[in-house]
N, C-alpha and C positions, 0 to 999 in steps of 0.2 A: 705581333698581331694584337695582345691584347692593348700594347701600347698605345696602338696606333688609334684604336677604338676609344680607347681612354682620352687620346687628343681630340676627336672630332667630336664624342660626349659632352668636352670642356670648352670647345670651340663654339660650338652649338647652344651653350649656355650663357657663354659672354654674347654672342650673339642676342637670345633673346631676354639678355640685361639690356644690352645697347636699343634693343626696341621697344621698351617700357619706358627709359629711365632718361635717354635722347631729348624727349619732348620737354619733358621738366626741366633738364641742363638746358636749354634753349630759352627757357622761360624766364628763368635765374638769370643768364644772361643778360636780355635784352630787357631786362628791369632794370638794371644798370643804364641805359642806352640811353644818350646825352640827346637823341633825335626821335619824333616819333615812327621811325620806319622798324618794320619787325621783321626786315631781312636783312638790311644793312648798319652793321655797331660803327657810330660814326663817332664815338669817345666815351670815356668813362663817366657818371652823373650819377647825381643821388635827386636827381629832380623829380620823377615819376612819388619817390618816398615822399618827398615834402608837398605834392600835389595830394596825395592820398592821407596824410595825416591831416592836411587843411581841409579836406572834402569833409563837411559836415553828413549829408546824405549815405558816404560806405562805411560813418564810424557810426550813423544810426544803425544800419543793417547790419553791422556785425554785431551790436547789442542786441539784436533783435534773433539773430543766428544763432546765439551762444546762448543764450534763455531759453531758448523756446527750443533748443538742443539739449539743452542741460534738463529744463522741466518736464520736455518730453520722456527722456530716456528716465527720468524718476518716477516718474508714473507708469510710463509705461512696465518700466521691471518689475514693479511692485504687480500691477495688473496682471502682467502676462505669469509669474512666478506661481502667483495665489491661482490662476486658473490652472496651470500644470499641475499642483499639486489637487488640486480639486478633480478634474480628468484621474489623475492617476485610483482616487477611490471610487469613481462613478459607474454605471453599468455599459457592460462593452457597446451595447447598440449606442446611449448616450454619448461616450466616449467617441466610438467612432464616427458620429454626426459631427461632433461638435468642430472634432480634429479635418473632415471636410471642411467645414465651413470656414473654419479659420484658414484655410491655404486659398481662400477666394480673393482676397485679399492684394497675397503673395502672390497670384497668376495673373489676377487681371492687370490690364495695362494702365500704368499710370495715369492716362488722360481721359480713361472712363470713369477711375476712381476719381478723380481732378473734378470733372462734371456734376458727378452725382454729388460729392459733396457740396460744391456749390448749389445745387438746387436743395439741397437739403437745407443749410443755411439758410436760402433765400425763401423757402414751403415757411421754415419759422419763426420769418422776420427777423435773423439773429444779422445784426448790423457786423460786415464783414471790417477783420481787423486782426488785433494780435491774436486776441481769445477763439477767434475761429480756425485761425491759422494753427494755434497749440494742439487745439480738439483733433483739426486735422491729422497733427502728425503725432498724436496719440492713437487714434483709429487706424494708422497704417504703420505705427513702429510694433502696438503690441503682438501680433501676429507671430515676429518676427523674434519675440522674447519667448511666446510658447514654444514656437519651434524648437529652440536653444534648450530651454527649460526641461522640458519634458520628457525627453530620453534620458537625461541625471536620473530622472525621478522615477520614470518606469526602472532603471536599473540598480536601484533601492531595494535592499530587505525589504517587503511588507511589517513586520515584525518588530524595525528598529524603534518606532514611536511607543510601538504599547509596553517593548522593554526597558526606554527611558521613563514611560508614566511608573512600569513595576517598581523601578529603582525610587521613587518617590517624585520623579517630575513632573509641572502640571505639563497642560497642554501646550500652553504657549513656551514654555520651559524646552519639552521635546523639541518644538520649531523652530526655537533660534539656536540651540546647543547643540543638536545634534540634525536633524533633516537640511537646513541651510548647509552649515558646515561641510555636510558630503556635494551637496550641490552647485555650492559656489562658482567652480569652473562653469558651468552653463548659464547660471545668473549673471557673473562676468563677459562671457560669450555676449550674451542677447544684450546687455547694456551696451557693449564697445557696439554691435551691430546695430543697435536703434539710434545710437546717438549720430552716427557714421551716416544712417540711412537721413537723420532729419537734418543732419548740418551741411549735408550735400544736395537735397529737394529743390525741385524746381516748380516742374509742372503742375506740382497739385498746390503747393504754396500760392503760384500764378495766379489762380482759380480763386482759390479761398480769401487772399489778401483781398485790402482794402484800406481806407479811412489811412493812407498814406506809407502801411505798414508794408515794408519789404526785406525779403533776409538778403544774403548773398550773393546767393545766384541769381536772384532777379536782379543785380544791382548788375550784376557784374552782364549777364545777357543782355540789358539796356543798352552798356554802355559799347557793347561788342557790335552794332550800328555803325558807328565811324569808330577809325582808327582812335586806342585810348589807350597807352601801355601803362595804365595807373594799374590797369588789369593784371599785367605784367607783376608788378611791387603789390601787388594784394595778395595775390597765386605767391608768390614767394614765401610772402611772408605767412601765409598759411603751411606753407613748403615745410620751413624752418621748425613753427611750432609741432608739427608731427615729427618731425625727424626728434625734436626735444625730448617730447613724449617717448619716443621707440627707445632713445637713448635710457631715458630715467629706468624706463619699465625693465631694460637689461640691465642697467648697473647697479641700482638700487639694492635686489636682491644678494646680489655677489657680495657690495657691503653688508650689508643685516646680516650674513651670514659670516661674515669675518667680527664682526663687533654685536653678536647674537646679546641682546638682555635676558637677563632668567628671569622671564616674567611669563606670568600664564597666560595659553590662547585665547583663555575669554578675555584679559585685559589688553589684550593685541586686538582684537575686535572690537572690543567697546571705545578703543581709541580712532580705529578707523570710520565706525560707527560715525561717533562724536565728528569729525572732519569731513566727514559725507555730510552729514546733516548742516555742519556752518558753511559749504558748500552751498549747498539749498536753500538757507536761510538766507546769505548773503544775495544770491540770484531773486529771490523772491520780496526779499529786500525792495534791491536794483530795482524792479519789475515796476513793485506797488509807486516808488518814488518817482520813476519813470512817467507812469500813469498819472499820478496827483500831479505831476509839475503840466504836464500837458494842457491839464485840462483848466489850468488856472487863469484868471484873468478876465474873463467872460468878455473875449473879444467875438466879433464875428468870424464866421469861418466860411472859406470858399473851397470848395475842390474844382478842380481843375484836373484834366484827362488829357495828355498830349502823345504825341509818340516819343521815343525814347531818344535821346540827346538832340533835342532839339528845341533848346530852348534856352540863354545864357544863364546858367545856375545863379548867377548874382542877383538876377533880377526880381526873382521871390523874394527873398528877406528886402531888396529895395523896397516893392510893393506894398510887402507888410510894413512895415516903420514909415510908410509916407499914409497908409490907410489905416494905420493903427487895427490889423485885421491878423488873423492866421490862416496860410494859404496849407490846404492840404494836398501835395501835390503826385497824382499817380501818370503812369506811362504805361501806354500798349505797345504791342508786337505790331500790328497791321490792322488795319480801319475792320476788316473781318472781326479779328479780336475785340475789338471796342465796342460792337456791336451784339458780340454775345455777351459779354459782361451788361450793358444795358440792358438785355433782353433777359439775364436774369436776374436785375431786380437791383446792383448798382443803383446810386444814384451822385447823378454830378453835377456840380453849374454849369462849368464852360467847359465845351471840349473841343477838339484842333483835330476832323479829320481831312479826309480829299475831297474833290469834287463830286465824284458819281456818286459818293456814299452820303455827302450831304443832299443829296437830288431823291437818296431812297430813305432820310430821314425827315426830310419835307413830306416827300410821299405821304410815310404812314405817322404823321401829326407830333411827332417824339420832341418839333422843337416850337418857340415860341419867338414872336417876332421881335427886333432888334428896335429898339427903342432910339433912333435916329439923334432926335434931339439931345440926349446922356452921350452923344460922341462926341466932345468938343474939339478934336482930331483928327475930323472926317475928312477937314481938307487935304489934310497931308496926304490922302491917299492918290494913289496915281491914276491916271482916267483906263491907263489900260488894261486895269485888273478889275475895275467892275464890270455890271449889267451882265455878267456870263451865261451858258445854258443852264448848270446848274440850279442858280437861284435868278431868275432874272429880276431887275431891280434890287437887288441886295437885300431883301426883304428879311431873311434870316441868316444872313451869314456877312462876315464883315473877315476881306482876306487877312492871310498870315503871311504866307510865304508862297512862291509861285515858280517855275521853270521849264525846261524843259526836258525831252528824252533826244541824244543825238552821238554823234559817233566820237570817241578819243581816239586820237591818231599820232604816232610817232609821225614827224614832220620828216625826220630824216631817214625812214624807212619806204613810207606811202609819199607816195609822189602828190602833185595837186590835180593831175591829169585824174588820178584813180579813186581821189577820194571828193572829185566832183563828181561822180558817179554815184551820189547818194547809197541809197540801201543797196545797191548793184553790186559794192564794192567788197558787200560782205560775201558775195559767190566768186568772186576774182581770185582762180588757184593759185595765183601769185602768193598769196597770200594764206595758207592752207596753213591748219595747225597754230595761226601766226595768232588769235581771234578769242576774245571776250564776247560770248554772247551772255545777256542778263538773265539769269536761273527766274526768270518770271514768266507764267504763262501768258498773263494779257500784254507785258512788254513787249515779248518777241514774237505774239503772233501780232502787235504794232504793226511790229517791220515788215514780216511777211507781206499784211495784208496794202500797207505803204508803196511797197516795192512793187507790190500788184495791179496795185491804181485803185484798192477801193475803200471804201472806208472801214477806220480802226472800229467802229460800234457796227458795224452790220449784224443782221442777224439771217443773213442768208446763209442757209447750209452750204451750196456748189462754192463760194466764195471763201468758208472758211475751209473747207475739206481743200480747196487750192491753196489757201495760205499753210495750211497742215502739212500737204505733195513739199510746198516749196521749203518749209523748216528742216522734212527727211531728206529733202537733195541736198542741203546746205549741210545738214550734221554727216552725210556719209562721204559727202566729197570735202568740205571744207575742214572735218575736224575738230568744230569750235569747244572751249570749255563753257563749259555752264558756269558761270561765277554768281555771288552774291556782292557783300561789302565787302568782301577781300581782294575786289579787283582794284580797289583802290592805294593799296602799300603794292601790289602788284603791278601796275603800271606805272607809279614813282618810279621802280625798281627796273622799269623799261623790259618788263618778260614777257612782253606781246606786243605785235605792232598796231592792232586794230582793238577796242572794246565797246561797249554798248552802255552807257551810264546817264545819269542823271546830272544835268546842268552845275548844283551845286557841288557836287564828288568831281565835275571834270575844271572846275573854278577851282578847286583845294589842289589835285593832281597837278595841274598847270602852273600853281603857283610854287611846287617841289621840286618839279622837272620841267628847265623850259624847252627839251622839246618836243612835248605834246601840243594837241592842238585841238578844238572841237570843229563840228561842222554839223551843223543840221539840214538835211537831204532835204532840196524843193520837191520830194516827191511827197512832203508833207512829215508830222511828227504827233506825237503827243504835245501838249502843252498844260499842264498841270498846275492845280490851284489847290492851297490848302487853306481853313479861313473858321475863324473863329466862330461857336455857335453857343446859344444856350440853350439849356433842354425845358423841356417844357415842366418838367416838379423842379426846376429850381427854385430852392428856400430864399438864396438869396439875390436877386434879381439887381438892387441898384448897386451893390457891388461887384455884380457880372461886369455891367456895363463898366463901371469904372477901372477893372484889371486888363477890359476890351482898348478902353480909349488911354490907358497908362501905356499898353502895348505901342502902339498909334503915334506916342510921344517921341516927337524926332530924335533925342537922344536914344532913349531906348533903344528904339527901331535902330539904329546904328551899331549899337552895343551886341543886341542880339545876331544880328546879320554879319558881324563881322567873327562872331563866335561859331553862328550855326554855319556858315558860310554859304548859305542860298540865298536869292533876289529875291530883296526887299520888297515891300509894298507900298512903303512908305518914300515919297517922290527926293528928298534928301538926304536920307540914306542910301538909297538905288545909287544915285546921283555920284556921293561921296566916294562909295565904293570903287566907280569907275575911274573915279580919280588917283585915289590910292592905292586900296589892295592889290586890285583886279582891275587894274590899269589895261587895257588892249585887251582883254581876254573875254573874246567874245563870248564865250560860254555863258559869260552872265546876260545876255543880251538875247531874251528869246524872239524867235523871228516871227511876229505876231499880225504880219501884212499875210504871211502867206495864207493864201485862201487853201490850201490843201493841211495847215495844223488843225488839228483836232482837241476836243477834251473828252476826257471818257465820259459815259453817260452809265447808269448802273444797269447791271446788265439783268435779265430774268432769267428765273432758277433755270428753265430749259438750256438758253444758250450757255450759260457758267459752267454746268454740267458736259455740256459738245466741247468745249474749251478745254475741261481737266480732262477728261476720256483722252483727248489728240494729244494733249501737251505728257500726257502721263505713258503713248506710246512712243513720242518723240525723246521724253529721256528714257526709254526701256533701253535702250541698245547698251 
């Protein structure tokens, strides 16, 4: 019996190995992976490593990562150690205020601590960048160091300091000889835990960043948009160097203990000391040299705001060396995001969002009009991406990129009978369980409201509360997944017959897997436009224009479009494309006669709000 208990205890445990340690084997894996599909290893490659060593941009952010990790967690231990020991002399009411306030911190949720600090930055005009980001994850690693700290110290003699001052020791004497010494396991603790806590940030780094500066995780979230297994060979090789770490940290001591020096503990410390410290030095070094090389040269500088992979990396450093200029380049999450960052106090030349959102920054005066005449370019554009509702005449916006929303379809599952049947066909139980619907609220109540006959911007309530009925008949009978950008290596992979995407994701799918296919339902669609702007405090204005109409440059426009892989603007590139890449693939080809496509228009706080309440009970279930 006890046996037996002993097998399922041991079973039980490889078990949940297998389910921690699965995702990482998986990850190692397909780093290797000669193709970008991250469910099928279609050869062995070292390609992913050589993309990620030439990526100038992840080898910034892990300088960025490892600094501001490293100088965090030095500050912060120093901070958080000296307040512990400070609590530990101070009067209990003190004591026990302060040990609240510190756990505010540690409870509150990331993305209010993210906010605040950003408004706090932005109340003090401090220009967001490395130095805010540092501050940042100094204010939330040391918290995190007292916690560690402070039980050491509370379970300290009272006594032991004033009997090292008796023995003849000063003050500072007792502090490093004898009170660190017993403390160290918690100062170790709170260090491996602050540096852990800053080399892994996201959302408050998001926040506080700026002026180009990004760690990690924002590189790596960027680029997690479309499929990019360079992600894949970074997570490894992140993998590797802890696994190194864990290794040293156990075998190191085993040796020191087989080839022990007789040397005394304080000179065992004053050597670690010393190698912490050229640690620090060297980093702060990097840092300063960092900074001075930056700012050299006294070229112009543009920032630029787009969203994340969508843009051909090469064409910045072209731009610079043809304009003798420095492009500082950031990326958001969603037009929402780009809009609180403006609104707290950012500031940027040119920025790349969507229609509706450029319609609600016209609105409220944010941009300034496009200087016609500085586009020497303007012909290249195609007549059927101007004059739209958004901006009409083009007044402030000059397009990017444009597509549409419509259905992908296995050819050899969906018949042409059924997937003529537009949005109809996503209720068709034929099809049940089979179904990508797009994890988006305004996309899928599109469809709904498509499928219904009325229009995608209504703001009639009986209208949307039936597009709402029609979502909950469709999720209870039909089954569908909510997907995001993963539907995209998921339908390469052909593990659903029907999905819901965007024109350029089903132009990239189609050209992986040929038998997909798109179709945009005569019951009408999205038709979406994204398009250069400049803001109204732009510093630098005739350089705006000139990164507007460099964009515009029929090479360019080819370069870029063939990388981002969405419909061009530019009439010979459009053109090119259809000739090569995306040969037949109608996907690229949005269907712009029909009188039932739509563009979104932005929507007011009332109806946004009716929108998230419905779409937040349609994914309850």
């Amino acid at each position: 019996m006890k046996g037996l208990k002993r097998f399922f205890s041991r079973f039980y445990m490889v078990l949940c190995f297998i389910f921690f340690y699965l995702p990482i084997l998986v990850t190692v894996v397909f780093s290797f992976n000669s193709s970008k599909s991250l469910t099928s290893f279609t050869g062995f490659s070292l390609r992913w490593y050589q993309e990620l060593l030439g990526n100038g941009e992840i080898m910034s952010a892990v300088y960025v990562s490892v600094t501001i990790a490293l100088l965090s967690t030095a500050i912060s231990t120093i901070l958080g150690t000296l307040t512990a020991l400070g609590l530990s002399r101070s009067r209990r009411f003190l004591k026990e205020y302060l040990l609240n306030v510190n756990n505010i911190p540690i409870l509150n949720p990331e993305i209010v601590s993210a906010i605040s600090l950003m408004l706090l930055f932005s109340s003090l005009g401090l220009p967001k960048g490395y130095w805010t980001m540092l501050l940042a994850h100094i204010s939330f690693c040391t918290p995190f160091v007292i916690t560690s700290v402070y039980p050491k110290v509370r379970s300290l003699d009272p006594n032991l300091a004033n009997a090292a001052m008796d023995l003849g020791a000063t003050p500072f004497q007792a502090l490093i000889k004898v009170i660190l010494p017993m403390i160290r396991p918690g100062i170790f603790a709170g260090a491996l835990l602050a540096f852990t806590m800053s080399f892994d940030d996201f959302v408050i780094s998001y926040f506080v960043s700026g002026n180009g500066v990004k760690n990690i995780s924002i590189i790596v979230y960027n680029m997690t948009k479309r499929i990019n297994p360079t992600i894949n060979a970074l997570s490894t090789i992140v993998i590797l160097v802890i696994v190194a770490v864990l290794v040293c940290v156990n075998i190191i001591p085993v040796i020191r203990k087989k080839h022990r020096r007789k040397e005394s503990s304080y000179a065992r410390h004053r050597k670690w000391a010393w190698a912490a410290g050229g640690v620090a030095a060297v980093a702060i070094i990097g840092l300063v040299a960092g900074i001075y090389s930056a700012s050299q040269g006294g070229k112009k500088t543009l920032y630029i705001y787009n969203a994340g992979e969508y843009i051909n990396p090469d064409l910045i450093p072209q731009f610079e060396k043809e304009y003798n200029c420095t492009v500082v380049y950031e990326t958001f999450e969603s037009n929402e995001m780009m809009y609180t960052k403006l609104g707290s106090g950012d500031s940027y030349d040119v920025i790349i969002p969507s229609d509706y959102m450029i319609e609600r920054l016209i609105k409220e005066e944010l941009l300034q009009p496009i200087q016609w005449e500085l586009i020497t370019n303007k012909d290249n554009l195609m007549d059927a991406v101007m004059d739209k509702s958004y901006d009409p005449g083009n007044v402030y916006s000059v397009p990017y990129f444009w597509g549409s929303v419509g259905i992908l379809y296995d050819t050899q599952v969906v018949s042409p009978e059924d997937i003529s049947a537009g949005w109809d066909v996503l209720m068709n139980p034929k099809y049940k369980g089979n179904l990508y619907m797009y994890d988006s609220e305004r996309d899928s109540f599109m469809v709904a409201l498509k499928a219904l006959g009325y229009s995608m911007n209504t703001h009639d309530t009986e209208q949307i509360e039936e597009a709402y009925n029609w979502l909950i008949t469709q999720r209870d009978t039909m089954e569908p997944v909510y997907a995001g950008d993963d539907v995209i290596d998921n339908m390469i992979s052909g593990n659903k017959a029907l999905a819901i995407v965007y024109s350029g994701d089903a132009s990239y799918i189609m050209s992986e897997n040929e038998n997909m296919g798109y179709y945009t339902p005569q019951q009408g669609t999205n038709i979406w436009y994204d398009a250069m702007v400049i803001t109204k405090d732009c510093q630098e204005v005739e350089l705006a224009h000139q990164f507007i109409d460099f964009m515009l440059r029929e090479d360019v426009a080819l370069a870029n479009t063939e990388y981002v892989g969405y419909s061009s603007v530019v009439t010979s590139a459009f053109e090119e494309m259809q000739k090569t890449v995306y040969a037949g693939i109608n996907a690229y080809v949005p269907d712009t006669d029909n009188a039932n496509d739509e563009i979104f228009a932005y929507q007011d706080t009332q109806t946004k709000q009716l929108f998230a309440q419905l779409w937040t009970k349609v994914k309850a279930k």
